[in-house]
C-alpha positions as CSV (number, residue, x, y, z in Angstrom):
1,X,-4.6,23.6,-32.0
2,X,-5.9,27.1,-31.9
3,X,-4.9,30.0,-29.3
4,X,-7.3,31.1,-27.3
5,X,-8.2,34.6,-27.7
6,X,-9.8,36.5,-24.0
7,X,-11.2,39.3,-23.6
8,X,-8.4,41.8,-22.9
9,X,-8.6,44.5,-19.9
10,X,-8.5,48.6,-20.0
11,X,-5.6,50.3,-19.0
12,X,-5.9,53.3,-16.7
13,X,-5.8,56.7,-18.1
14,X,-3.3,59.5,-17.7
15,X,-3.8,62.3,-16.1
16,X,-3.0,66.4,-17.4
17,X,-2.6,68.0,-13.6
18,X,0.9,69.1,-14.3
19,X,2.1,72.8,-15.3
20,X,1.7,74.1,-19.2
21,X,5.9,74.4,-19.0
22,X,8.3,71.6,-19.1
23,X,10.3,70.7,-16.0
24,X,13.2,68.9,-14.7
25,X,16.1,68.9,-16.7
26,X,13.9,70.3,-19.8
27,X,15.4,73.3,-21.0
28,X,12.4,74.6,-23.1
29,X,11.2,78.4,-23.5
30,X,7.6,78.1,-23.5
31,X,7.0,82.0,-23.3
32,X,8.5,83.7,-26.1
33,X,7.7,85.1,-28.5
34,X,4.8,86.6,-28.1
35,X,2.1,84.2,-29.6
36,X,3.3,81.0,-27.5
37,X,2.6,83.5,-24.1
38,X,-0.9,83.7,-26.1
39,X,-1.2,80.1,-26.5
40,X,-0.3,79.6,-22.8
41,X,-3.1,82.4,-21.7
42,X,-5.9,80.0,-23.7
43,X,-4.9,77.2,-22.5
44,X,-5.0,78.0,-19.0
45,X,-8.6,79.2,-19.5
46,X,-9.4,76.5,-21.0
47,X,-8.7,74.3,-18.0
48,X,-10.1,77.0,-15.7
49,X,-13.7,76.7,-18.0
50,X,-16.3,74.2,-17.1
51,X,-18.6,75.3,-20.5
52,X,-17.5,72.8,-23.1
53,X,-18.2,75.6,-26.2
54,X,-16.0,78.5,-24.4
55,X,-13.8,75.1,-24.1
56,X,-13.4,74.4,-27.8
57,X,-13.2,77.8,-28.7
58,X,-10.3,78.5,-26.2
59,X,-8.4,75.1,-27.5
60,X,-9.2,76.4,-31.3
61,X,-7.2,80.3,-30.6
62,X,-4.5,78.2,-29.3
63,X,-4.5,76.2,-32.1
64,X,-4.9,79.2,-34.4
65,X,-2.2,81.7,-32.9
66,X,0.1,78.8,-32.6
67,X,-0.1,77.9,-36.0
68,X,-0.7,81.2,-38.2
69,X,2.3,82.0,-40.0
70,X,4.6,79.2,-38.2
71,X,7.7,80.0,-39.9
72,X,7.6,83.2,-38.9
73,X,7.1,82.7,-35.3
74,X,10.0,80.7,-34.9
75,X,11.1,78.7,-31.9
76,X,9.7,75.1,-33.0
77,X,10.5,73.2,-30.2
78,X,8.1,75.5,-27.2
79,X,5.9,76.3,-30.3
80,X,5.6,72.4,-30.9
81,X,5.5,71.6,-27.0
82,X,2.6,73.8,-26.5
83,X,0.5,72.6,-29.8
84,X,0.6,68.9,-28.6
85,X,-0.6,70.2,-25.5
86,X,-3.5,71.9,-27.0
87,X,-4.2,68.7,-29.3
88,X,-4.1,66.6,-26.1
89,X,-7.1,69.1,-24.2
90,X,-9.4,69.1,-27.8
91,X,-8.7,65.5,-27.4
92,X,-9.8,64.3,-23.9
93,X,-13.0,67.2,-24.0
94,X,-14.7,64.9,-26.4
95,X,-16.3,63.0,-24.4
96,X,-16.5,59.2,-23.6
97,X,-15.6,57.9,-27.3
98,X,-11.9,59.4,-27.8
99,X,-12.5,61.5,-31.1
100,X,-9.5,61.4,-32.8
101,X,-10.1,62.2,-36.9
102,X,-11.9,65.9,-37.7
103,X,-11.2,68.5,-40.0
104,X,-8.7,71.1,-40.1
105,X,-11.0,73.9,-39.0
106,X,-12.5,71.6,-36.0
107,X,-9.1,72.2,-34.2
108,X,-8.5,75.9,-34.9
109,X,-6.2,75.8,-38.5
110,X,-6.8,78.6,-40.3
111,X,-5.1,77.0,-43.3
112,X,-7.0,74.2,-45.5
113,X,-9.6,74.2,-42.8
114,X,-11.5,71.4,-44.6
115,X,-8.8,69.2,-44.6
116,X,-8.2,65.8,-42.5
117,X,-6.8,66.3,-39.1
118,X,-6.0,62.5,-37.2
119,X,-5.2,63.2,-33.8
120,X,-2.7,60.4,-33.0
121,X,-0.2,61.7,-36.3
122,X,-0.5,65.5,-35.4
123,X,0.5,64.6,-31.7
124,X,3.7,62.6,-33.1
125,X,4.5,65.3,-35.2
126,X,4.7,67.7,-32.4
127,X,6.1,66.3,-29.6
128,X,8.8,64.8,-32.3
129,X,9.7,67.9,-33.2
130,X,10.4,68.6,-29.6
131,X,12.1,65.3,-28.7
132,X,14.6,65.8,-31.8
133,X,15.0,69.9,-31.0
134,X,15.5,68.8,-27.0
135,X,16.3,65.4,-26.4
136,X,16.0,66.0,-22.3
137,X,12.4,66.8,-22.8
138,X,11.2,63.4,-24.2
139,X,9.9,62.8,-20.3
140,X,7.8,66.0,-20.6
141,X,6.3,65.1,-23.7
142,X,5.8,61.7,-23.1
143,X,2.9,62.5,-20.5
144,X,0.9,63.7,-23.4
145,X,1.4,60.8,-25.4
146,X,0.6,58.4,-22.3
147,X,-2.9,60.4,-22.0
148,X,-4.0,59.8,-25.5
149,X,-2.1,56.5,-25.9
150,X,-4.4,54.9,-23.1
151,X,-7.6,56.1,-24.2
152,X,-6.9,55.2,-27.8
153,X,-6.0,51.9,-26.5
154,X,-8.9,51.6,-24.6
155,X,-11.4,52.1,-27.5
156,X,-9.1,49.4,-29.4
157,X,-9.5,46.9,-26.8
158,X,-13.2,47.7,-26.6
159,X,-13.7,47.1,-30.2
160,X,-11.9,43.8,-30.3
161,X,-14.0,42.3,-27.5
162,X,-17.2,43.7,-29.3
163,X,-15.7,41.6,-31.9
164,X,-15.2,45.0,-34.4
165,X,-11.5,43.6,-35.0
166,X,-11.1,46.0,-37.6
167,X,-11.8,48.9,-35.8
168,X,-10.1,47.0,-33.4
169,X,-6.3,47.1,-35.5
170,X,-7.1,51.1,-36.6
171,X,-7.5,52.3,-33.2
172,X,-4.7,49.6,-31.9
173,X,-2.2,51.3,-34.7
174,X,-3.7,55.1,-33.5
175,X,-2.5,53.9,-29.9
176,X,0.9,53.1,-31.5
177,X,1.4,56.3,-33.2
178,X,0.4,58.7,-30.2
179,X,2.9,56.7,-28.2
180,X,5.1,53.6,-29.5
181,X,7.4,53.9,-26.6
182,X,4.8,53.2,-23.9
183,X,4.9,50.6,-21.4
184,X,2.3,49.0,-22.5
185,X,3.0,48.9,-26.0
186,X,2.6,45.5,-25.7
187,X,-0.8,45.2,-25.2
188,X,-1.4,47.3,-28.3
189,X,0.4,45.0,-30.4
190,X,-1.5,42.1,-28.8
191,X,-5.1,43.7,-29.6
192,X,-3.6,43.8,-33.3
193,X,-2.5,40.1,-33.2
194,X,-5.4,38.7,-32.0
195,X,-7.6,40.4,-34.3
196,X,-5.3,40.0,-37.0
197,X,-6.2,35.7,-36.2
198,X,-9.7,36.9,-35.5
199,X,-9.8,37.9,-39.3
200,X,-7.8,34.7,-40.7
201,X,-5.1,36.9,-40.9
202,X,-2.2,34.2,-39.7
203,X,0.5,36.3,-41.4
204,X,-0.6,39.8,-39.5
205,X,-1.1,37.7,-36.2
206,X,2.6,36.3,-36.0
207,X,4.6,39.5,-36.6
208,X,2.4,41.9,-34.2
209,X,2.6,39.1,-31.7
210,X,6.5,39.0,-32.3
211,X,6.7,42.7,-31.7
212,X,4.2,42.6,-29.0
213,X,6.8,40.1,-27.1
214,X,9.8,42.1,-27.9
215,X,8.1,45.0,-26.3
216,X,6.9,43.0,-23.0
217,X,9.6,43.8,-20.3
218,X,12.2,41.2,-18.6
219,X,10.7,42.1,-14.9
220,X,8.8,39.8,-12.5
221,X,5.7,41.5,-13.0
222,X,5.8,41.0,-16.9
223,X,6.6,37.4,-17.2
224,X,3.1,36.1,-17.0
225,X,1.7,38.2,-19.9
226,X,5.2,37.5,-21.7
227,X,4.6,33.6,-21.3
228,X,1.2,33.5,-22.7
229,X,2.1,35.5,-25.7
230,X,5.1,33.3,-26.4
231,X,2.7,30.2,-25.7
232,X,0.2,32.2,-28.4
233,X,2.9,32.7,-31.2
234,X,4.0,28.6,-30.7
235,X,0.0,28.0,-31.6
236,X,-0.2,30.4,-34.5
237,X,3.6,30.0,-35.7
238,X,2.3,26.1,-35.7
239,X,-0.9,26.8,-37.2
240,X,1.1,28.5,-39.6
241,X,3.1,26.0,-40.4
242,X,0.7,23.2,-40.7
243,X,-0.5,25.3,-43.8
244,X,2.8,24.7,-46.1
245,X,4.5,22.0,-47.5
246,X,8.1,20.4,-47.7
247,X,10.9,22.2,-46.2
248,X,8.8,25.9,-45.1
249,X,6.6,23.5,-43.1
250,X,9.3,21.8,-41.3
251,X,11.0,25.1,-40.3
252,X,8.2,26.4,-39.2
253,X,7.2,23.7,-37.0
254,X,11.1,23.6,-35.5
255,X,10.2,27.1,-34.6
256,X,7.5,26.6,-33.1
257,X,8.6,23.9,-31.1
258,X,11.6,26.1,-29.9
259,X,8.7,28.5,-28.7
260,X,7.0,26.2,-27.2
261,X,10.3,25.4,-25.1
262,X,10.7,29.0,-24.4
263,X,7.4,29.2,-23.3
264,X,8.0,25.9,-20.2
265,X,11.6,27.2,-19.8
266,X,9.4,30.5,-18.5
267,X,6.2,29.1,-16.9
268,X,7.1,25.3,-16.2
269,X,3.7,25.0,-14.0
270,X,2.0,27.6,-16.3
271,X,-1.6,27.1,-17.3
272,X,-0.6,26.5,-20.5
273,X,2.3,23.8,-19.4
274,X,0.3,20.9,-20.6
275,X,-0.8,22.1,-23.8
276,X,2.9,23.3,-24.7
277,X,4.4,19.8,-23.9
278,X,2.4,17.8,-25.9
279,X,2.7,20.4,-28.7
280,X,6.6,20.6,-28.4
281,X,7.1,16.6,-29.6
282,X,4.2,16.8,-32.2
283,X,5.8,19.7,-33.4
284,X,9.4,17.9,-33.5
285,X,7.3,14.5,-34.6
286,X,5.6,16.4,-37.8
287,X,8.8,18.2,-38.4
288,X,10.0,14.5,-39.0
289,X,12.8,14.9,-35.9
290,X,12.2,11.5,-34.1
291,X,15.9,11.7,-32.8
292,X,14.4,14.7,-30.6
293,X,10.7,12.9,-29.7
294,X,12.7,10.3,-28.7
295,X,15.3,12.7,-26.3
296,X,11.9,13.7,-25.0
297,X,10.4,11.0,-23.8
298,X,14.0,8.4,-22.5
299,X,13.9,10.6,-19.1
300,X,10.0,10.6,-19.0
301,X,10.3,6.4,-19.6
302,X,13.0,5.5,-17.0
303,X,12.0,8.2,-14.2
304,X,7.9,8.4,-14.4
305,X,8.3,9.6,-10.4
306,X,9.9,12.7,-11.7
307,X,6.3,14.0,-13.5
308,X,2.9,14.2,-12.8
309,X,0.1,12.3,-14.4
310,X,-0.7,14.8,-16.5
311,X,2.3,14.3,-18.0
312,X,2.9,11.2,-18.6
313,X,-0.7,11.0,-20.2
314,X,0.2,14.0,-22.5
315,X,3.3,11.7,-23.7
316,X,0.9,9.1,-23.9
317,X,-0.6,10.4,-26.5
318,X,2.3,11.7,-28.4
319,X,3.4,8.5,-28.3
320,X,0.3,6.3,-29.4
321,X,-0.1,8.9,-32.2
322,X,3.2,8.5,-33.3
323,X,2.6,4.4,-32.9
324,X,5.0,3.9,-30.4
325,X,2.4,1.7,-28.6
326,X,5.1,0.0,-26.2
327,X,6.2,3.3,-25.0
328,X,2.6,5.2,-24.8
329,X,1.2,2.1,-22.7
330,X,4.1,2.4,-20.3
331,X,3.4,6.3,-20.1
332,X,-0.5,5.3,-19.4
333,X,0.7,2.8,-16.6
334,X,2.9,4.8,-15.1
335,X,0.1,7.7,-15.0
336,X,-2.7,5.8,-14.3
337,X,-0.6,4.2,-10.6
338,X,-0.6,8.0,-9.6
339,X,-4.2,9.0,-10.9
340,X,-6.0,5.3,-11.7
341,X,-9.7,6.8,-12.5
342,X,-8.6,9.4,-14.8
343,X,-11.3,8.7,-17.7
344,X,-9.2,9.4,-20.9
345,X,-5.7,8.3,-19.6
346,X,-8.0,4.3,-19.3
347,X,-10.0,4.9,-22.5
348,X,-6.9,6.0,-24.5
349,X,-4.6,2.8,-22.6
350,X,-7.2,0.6,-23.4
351,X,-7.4,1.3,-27.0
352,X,-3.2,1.4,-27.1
353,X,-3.7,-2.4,-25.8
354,X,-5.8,-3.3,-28.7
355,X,-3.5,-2.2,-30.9
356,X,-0.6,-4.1,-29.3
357,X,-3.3,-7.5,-29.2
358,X,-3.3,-7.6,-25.7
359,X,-7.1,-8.3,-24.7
360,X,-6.5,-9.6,-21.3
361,X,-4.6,-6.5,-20.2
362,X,-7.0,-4.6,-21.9
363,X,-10.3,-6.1,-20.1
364,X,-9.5,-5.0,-16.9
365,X,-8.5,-2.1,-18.0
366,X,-12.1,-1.6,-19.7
367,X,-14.0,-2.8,-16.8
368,X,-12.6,0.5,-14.7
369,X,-13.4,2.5,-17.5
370,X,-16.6,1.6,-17.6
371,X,-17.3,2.4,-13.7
372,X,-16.1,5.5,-14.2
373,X,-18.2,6.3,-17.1
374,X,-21.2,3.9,-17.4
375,X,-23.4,5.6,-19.8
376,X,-21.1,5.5,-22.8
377,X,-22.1,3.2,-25.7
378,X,-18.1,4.0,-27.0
379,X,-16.7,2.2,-24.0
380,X,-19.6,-1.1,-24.2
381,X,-17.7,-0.8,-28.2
382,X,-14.6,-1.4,-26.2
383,X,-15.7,-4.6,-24.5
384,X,-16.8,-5.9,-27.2
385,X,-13.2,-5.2,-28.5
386,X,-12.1,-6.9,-26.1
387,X,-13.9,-10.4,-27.3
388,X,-13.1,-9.2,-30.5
389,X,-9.2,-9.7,-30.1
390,X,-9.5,-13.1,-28.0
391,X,-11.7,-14.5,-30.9
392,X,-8.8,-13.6,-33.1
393,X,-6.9,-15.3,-31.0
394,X,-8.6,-18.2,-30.3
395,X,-8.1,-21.4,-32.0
396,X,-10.6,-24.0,-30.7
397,X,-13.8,-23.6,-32.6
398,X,-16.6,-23.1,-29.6
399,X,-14.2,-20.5,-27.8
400,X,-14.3,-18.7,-30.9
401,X,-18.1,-18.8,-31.6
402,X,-17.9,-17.6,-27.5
403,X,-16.2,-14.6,-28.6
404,X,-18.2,-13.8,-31.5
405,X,-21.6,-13.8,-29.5
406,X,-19.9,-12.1,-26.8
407,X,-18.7,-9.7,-29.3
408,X,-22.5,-9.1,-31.0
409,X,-24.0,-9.0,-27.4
410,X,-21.8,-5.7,-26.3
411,X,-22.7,-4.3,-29.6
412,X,-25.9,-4.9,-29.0
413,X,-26.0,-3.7,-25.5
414,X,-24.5,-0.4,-26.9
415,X,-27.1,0.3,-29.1
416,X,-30.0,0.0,-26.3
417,X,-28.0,2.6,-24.4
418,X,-31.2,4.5,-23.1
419,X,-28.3,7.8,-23.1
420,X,-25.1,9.0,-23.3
421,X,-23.1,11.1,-20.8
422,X,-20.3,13.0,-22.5
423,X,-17.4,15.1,-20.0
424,X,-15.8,17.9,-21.9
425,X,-14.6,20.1,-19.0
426,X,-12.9,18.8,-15.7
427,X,-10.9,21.8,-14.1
428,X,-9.6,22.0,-10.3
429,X,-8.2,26.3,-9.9
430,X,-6.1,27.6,-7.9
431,X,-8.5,28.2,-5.3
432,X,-9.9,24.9,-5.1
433,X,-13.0,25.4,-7.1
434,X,-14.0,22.3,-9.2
435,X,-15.8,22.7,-12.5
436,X,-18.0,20.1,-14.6
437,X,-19.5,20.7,-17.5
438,X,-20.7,18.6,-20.6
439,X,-23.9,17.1,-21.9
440,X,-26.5,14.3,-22.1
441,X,-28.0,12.9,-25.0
442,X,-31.2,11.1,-24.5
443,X,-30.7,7.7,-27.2
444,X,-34.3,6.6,-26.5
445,X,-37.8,7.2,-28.4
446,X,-39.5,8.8,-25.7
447,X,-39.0,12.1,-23.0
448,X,-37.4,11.2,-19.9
449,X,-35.8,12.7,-17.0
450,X,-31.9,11.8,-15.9
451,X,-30.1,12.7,-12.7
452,X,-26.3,11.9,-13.3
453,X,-24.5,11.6,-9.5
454,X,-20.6,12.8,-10.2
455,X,-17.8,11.6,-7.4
456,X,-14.4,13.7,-7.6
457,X,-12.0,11.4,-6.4
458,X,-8.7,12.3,-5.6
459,X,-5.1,10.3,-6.4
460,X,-6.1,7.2,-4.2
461,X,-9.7,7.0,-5.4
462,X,-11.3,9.0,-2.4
463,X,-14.1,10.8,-2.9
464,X,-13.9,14.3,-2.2
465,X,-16.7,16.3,-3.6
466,X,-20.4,15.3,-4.9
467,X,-23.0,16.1,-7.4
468,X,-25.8,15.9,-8.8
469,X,-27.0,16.7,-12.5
470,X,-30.7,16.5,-12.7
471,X,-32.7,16.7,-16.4
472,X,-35.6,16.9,-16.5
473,X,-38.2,15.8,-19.4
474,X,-36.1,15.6,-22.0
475,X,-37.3,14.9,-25.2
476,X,-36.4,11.7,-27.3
477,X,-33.4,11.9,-29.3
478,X,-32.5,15.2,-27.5
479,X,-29.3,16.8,-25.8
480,X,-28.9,19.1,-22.5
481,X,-25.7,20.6,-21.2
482,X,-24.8,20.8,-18.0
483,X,-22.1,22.7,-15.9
484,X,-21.6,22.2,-12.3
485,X,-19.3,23.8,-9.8
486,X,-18.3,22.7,-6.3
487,X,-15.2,22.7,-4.0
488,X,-12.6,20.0,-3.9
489,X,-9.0,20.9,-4.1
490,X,-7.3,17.7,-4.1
491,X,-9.6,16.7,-7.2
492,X,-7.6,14.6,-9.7
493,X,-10.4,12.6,-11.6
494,X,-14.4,12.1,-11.6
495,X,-16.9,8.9,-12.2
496,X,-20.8,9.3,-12.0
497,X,-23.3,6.9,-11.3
498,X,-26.8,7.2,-13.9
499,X,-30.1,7.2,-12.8
């Protein structure tokens, strides 16, 4: 299992419309002595400037008389206060791409002009020298963090989905040190965690993602974002995991089964619920905890009502993997008398029957399976499977030569298949909007064209959406994909018919 890394969004940029002093309960002189009522007088012409070289050069004397002789000027706290604020205005005139390294002399130092000058560290520096001279000011100064914080962030996130991840984790750590108390310091540590997986890096994935989360805040509004990166660390903590051996694996599946928990304890009906189910118990199963599986799956066993298809299919599996082939082919049959065309739930049941040597449960089974998905030479396998066992079975000689030619003419019929139709997406949103996507292979030796009519049936098997697939001329031995999109809310399953 491997998280899913999106595309993340921009976060709106703050805005400088405020006075040059600080207010509220602020108790900053920004005036004396003489050369911060000098930096003041540039500054404001600076903003009231529309010509971006009188601009710079307005910014750089600020610079300059702020920072000419510092010790001698005294007053550290307004002196700082005022230099982040001319920072912040060299900052946000550079244009579209926030420019945030330059030299020295760029900015307006007289002193080592050639040297480096990083934008995000000169700001912290500041506005920390204010926040630790006049604790009451840290709202004052935190405006001017937020305004490069966001832009910074910004040109992090657009690196990471231009798939520059490490561009993507310098800007990300730039955001971080203009402003690691903002409110959306979470979504910096996110941009590093998913590039840090981007790179391989599981290590650098987990702890951003940890900090990311402990960041995140506790209200309504939050929750969502705070769910999926819990459900993200699970994956990577159990990616992790899966990567070490003896005790350090265990451990690090238990924890990331306990996240998976946190994560349904937070979003029950999340989009992620499923996943994080069937991850919890194959997490517990690999950690060797069977005691736990087992706690898992009693209520799920005795009281199918209480959960949805879905569900019990998901335990299905955990359970057929784990060879518990009584319990997974109760889990199917439950499942399947709330959602009885639901392809993989039959094709998975049926193969849990032949495991238990149960061919005439399994046939019927088999012959659903195969009106729901006709043009699959996998499923023809099946019924011949299904001969297969009752020939093993069998002890009068002519019913088992029966069962062998039944056996050879399936196979046989599967390898004639003129195609194959493979599903690999069935999703019903929110809104009611059903997707379909997958492929067709053509099997044969020549072109040919293929329309593939889908039914979405809903939990009693009514049909309640159509469509059509059409491909045309395809050539021998090739394969197409197809996506289609329709409306049917009350979707749970599809079957297609093959022309």
């Amino acid at each position: 299992m491997t998280s899913t890394r999106i595309a993340l969004a921009a976060f709106a940029v703050a805005s400088l419309a405020a006075p040059l002093w600080a207010q509220g309960t602020c108790d900053l002189e920004t005036r004396k002595p003489y050369q911060l009522a000098s930096a003041i007088l540039y500054i404001s012409k600076h903003d009231q400037s529309a010509i971006d070289a009188d601009r710079l050069k307005l910014v750089q004397s600020a610079v300059k008389v702020l920072t000419d002789n510092a010790d001698r000027i005294g007053n550290p706290a307004g002196r700082n206060y005022l230099l982040g604020q001319a920072f912040v205005r060299w900052f946000q005139d550079g244009g579209q791409k926030p420019l945030v390294r330059a030299t020295r002399g760029d900015v307006g130092y007289s002193e080592n002009p050639g040297g480096v000058f990083i934008l995000p560290e000169a700001l912290d520096e500041a506005m920390g020298i204010v926040e630790r001279e006049k604790p009451a000011c840290a709202d004052s100064t935190t405006r001017y963090r937020n305004a490069v914080f966001a832009r910074v962030l910004n040109t992090a996130i657009a690196f990471y989905n231009a798939k520059q991840y490490d561009s993507a984790i310098t800007y990300a750590n730039y955001a971080l040190k203009a402003n690691a108390r903002s409110t959306n310091v979470g979504a910096a540590y996110q941009v590093l965690s998913n590039s840090s997986q981007a790179k391989g890096d599981l290590t650098g994935a987990i702890a951003s993602l940890q900090v990311a989360i402990a960041k995140m805040g506790t209200d309504s509004a939050s929750l969502r974002g705070k769910a999926t990166a819990t459900f993200n660390l699970a994956v990577l903590t159990r990616d992790q995991a899966l990567k070490q051996d003896g005790e350090a694996k265990n451990a690090g599946l238990r924890q990331a089964a306990a996240l998976f928990k946190t994560y349904l304890d937070m979003a029950p009906d999340g989009e992620n619920a499923s996943s994080a189910r069937a991850a919890y118990a194959r997490s517990l199963q690999d950690a060797g905890d069977t005691a736990a599986v087992e706690g898992i799956y009693s209520d799920m066993l005795a009281n199918p009502g209480k959960y949805t298809a879905l569900q019990l299919f998901e335990a299905g599996v955990v359970q057929a993997n784990g060879k518990r082939f009584d319990d997974a082919a109760k889990l199917y049959e439950s499942g399947l008398q709330m959602n009885p065309f639901y392809r993989d739930a039959l094709f998975n049941l049926s193969n849990v029957y032949f495991a238990q040597h149960l061919p005439d449960k399994m046939g019927p089974v088999v012959e659903r399976l195969r009106a729901v998905d006709p043009m699959n030479p996998d499923i023809l396998k099946l019924a011949g499977a299904v001969w297969q066992e009752r020939g093993r079975q069998a002890t009068d000689p002519k019913a088992k030569k029966m069962t062998q030619d039944s056996v050879i003419a399936y196979i046989d019929k599967a390898g004639k298949m003129p195609a194959r139709v493979t599903v690999s997406q069935f999703t019903v949103a929110r809104n009611g909007t059903a997707n379909l996507a997958g492929q067709v292979e053509n099997l044969g030796a020549a072109p040919a064209s293929y329309v593939v009519s889908f039914d979405l049936l809903d939990k009693a098997g009514a049909v309640v959406g159509k469509a059509d697939v059409k491909l045309d001329a395809m050539a021998a031995k090739a394969s197409a994909e197809f996506k289609t999109q329709l409306t049917a809310a009350t979707a749970v399953a599809w079957r297609y018919t093959f022309k």
